[in-house]
PLY file of the C-alpha trace (Angstrom):
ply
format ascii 1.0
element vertex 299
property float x
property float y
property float z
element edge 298
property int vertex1
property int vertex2
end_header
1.02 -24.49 40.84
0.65 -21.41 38.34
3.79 -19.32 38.67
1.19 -16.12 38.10
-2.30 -16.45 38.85
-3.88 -12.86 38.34
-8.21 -12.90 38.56
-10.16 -10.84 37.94
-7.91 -7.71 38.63
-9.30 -3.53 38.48
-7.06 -0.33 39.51
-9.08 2.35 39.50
-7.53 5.95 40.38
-10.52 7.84 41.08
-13.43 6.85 38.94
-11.32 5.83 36.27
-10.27 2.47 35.57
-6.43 1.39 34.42
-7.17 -1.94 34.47
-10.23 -3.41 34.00
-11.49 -6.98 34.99
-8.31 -8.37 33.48
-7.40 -12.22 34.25
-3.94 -14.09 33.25
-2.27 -17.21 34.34
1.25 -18.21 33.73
2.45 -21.73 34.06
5.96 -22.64 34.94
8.28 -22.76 31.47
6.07 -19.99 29.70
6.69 -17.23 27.83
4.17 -14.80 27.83
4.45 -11.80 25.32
2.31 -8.63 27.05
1.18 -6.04 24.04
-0.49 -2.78 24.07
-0.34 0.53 23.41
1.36 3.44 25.53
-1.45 3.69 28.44
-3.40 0.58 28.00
-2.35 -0.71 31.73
0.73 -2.65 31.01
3.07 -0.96 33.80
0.01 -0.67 35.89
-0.33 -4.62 35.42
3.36 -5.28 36.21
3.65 -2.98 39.36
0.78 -4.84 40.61
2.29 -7.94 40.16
5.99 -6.56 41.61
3.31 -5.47 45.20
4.25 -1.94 43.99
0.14 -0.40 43.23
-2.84 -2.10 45.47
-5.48 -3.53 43.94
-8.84 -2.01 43.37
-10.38 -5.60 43.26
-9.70 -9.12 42.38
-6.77 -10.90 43.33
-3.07 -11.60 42.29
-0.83 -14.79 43.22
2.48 -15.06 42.61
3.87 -19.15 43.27
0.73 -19.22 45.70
1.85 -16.30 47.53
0.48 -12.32 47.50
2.42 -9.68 45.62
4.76 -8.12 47.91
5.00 -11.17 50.17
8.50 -12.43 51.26
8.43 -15.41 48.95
6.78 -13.64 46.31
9.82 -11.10 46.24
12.69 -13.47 46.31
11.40 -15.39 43.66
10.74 -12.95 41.30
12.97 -11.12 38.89
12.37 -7.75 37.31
13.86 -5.53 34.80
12.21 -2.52 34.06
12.14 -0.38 31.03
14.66 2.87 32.06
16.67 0.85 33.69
19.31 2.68 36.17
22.62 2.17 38.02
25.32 3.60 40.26
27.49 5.32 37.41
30.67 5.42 39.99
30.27 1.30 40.44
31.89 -1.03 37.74
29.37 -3.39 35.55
31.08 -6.20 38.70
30.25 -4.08 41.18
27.43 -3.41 40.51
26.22 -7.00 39.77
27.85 -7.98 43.01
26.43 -5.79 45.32
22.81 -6.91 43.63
24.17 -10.80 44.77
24.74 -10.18 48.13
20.94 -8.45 48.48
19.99 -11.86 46.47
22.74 -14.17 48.69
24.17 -15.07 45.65
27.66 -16.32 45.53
30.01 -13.22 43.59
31.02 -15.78 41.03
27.81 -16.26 39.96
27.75 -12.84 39.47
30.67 -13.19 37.82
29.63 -15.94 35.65
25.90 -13.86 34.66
28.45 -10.62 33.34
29.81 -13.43 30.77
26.46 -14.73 29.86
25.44 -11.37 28.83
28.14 -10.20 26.96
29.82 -7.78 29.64
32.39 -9.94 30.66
35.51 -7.38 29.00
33.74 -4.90 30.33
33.03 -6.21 33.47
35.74 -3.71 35.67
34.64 -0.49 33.28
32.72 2.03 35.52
29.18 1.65 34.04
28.59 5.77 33.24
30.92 4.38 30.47
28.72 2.28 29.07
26.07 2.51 26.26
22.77 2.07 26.87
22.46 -1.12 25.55
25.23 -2.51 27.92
22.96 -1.38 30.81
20.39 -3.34 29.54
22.70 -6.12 29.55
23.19 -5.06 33.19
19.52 -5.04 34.06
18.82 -8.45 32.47
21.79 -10.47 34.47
20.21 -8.94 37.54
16.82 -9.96 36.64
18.08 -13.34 36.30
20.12 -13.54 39.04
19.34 -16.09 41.72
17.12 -18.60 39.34
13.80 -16.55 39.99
10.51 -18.65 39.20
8.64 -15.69 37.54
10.45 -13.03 35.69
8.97 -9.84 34.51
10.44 -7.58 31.30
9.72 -4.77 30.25
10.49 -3.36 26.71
13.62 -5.44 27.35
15.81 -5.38 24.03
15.39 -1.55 24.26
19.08 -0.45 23.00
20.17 -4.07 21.90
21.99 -4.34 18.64
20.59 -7.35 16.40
22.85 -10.05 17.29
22.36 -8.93 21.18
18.26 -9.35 20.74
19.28 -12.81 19.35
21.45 -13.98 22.52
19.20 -12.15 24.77
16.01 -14.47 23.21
18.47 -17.43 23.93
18.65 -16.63 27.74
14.90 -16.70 27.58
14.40 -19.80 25.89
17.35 -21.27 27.98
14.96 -20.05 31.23
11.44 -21.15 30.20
13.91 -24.94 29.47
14.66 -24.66 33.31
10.99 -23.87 34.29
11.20 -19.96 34.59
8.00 -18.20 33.66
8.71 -14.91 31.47
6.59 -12.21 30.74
7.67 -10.06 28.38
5.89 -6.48 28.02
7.27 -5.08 24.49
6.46 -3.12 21.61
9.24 -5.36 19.47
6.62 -7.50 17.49
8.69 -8.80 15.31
10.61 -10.37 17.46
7.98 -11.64 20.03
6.34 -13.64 17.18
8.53 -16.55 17.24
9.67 -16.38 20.14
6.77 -16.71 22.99
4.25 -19.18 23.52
1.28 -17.03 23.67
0.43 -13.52 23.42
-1.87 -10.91 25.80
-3.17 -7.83 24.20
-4.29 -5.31 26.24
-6.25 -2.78 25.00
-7.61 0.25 27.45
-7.19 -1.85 30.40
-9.19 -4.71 28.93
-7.36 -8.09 28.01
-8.85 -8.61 24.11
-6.61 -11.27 23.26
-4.95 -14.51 25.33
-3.61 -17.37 23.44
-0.90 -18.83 21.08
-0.65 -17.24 17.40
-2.59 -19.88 15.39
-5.63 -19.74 17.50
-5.60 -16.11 17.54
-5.06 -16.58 13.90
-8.01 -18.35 13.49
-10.17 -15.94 16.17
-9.23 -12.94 13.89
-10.31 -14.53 10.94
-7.79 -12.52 8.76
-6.93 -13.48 5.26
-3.71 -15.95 4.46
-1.79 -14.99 1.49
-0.80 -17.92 -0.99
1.79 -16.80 -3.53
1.84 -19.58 -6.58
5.20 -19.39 -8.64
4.28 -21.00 -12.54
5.68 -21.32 -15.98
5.66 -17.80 -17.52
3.72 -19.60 -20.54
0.91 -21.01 -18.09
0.60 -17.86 -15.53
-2.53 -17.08 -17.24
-3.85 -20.64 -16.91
-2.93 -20.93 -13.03
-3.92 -18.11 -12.50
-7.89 -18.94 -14.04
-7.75 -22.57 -12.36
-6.66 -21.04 -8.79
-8.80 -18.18 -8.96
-5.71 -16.05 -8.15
-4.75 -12.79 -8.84
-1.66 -12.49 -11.10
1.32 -10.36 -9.49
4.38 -10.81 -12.52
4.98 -12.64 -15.51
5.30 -15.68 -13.43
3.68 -15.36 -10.25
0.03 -15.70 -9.06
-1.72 -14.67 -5.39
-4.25 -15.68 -4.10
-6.42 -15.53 -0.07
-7.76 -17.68 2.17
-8.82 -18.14 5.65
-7.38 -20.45 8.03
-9.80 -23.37 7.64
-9.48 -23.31 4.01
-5.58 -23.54 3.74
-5.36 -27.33 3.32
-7.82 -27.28 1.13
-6.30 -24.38 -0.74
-2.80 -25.72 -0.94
-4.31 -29.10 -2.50
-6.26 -26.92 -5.31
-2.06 -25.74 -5.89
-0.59 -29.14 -5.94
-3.52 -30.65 -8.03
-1.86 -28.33 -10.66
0.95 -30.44 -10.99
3.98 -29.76 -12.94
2.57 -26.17 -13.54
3.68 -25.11 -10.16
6.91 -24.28 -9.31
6.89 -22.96 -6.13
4.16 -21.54 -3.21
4.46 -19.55 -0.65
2.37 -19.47 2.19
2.12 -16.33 4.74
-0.39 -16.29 7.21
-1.20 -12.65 9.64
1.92 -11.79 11.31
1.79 -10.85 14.73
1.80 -6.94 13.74
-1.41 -7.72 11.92
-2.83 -9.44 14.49
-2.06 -6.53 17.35
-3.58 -4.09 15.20
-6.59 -6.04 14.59
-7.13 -7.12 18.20
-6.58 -3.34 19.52
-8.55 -1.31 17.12
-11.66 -0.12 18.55
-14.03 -2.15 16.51
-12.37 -5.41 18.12
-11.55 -3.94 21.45
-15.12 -5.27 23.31
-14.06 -9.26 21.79
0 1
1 2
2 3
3 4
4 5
5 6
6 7
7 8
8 9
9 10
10 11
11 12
12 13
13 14
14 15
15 16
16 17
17 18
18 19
19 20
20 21
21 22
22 23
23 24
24 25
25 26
26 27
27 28
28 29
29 30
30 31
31 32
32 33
33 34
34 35
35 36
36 37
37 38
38 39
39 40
40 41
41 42
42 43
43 44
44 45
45 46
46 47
47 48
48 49
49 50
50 51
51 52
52 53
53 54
54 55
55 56
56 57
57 58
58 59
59 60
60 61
61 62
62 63
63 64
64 65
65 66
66 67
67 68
68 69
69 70
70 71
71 72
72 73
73 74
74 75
75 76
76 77
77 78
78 79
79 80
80 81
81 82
82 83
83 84
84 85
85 86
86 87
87 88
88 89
89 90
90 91
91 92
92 93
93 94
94 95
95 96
96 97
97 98
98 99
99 100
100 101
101 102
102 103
103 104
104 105
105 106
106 107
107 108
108 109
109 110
110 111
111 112
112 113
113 114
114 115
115 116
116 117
117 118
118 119
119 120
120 121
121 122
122 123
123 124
124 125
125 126
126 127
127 128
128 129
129 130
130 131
131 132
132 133
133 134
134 135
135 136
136 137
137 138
138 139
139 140
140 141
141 142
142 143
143 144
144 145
145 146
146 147
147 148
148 149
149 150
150 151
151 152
152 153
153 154
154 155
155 156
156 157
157 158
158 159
159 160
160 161
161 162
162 163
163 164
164 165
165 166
166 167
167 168
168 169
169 170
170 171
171 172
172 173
173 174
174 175
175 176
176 177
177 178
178 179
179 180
180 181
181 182
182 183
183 184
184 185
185 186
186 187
187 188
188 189
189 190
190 191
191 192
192 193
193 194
194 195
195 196
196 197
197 198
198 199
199 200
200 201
201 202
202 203
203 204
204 205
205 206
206 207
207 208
208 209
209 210
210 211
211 212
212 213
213 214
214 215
215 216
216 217
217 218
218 219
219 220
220 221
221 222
222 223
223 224
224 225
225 226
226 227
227 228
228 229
229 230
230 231
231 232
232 233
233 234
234 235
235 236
236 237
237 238
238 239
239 240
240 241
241 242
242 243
243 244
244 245
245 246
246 247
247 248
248 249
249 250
250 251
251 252
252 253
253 254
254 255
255 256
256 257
257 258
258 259
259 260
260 261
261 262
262 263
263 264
264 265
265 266
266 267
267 268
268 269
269 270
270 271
271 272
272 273
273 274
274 275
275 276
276 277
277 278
278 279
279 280
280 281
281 282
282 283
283 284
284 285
285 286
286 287
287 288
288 289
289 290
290 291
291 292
292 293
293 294
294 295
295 296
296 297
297 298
């Protein structure tokens, strides 16, 4: 059973329509990354999900069950983008009083303070903390109570660099155990290696659904094969490959997806002449931009 099954779903509000015709499935273990820009549905998407907005049309299962149901709820996990808390209540507190709505044990809640990095700070009264400490907040509650499906939104928001890193680790550590994520972010940088396929949304539409080499590969878009030569023989590689010389030493060079074996045997048949390539395909930047401009948007 998908964890999220969503088919076919509109919100209209008025004549206008937030989401339009958009279909997504989410398997158990996945990690979903959900892109677009400010106002392209996203939210709308997720509080339809959460049982929050109605439906216009089409349908939306979550484990087998309708958004909003009793099942539905308690096996979901959700942490929204302005996240918010009881400033009186300690970080514990406040985590414990979320476990007994979950009927989760208090060390448990305990236990989910330490795996996010709050566990000094666990007795501080949270108007103390930074933002990016009630983030840490929000995501232990999210995760609280092994949910099957759990929904993010702009979730590293106020994360230094080393906290994005541990927070990707509780994700990857999840999707191990069988959780579905879905992460709605504008972080693409850090999305790219970390999710197993990516959902563009663009004006309510769904314009891209897959993993990053096969939207590589839909897009079309140029890879970039950087040639490192003798300084004497840059001229030489440069005629053989075709390439497009960048220093004294280093050549560049384009090609599409399909052609990169091919390409990268063209570099080795050069032999001792080549001392080092490097190959960079569309990052995931690239690809957003390509997949939300207008001229793709109807794809």
């Amino acid at each position: 059973m998908s964890a999220l099954n969503i088919n076919n779903v509109v919100k209209r509000y008025g004549t206008h329509e937030v989401v339009c015709s958009v279909s997504l499935k989410i398997d158990p273990g996945e990690r979903i990354a959900l892109l677009g820009h400010n106002g392209a549905g996203k939210t709308t998407l997720i509080r339809m999900i959460l049982g929050l907005t109605p439906l216009s049309a089409g349908s939306i299962e979550v484990l087998g069950t309708a958004p909003g149901a009793r099942t539905a709820r308690s096996s979901i996990g959700f942490l929204p983008e302005a996240v918010a808390f009881q400033g009186a209540l300690s970080g514990r507190e406040q985590l414990r009083h979320f476990a007994r709505l979950k009927s989760v044990s208090m060390g448990k809640a305990d236990d989910l303070l330490e795996q996010v990095g709050l566990g000094d700070a666990a007795d501080r009264k949270i108007r103390t903390y930074s933002k990016g400490m009630r983030q840490r907040v929000g995501l232990a509650q999210a995760i609280m109570g092994k949910p099957k499906l759990v929904l993010l939104d702009e979730p590293t928001s106020g994360l230094d660099p080393v906290s994005r890193h541990e927070f990707y680790d509780i994700v990857r550590d999840l999707a191990d155990a069988g959780t579905a994520v879905l992460i709605s972010s504008h972080a693409l940088t850090e999305l790219e290696t970390r999710t197993d396929r990516i959902a563009i949304l663009r004006k309510g539409r769904l314009v891209a659904n897959d993993d990053l080499t096969a939207l590589r590969k839909t897009a079309a878009m140029p890879i970039v094969v950087r040639v490192t030569t003798l300084p004497q023989k840059v001229e030489q590689v440069a005629n053989e490959l075709g390439a497009r010389r960048v220093n004294g030493q280093i050549v560049e060079l384009t090609c599409l997806q399909d052609e990169k074996i091919t390409t990268l045997g063209r570099v080795s048949g050069l032999g001792d002449l080549i001392r080092d390539v490097e190959v960079t395909p569309a990052s995931l930047e690239e690809l957003y931009r390509h997949f939300s401009s207008s001229e793709q948007g109807g794809r």
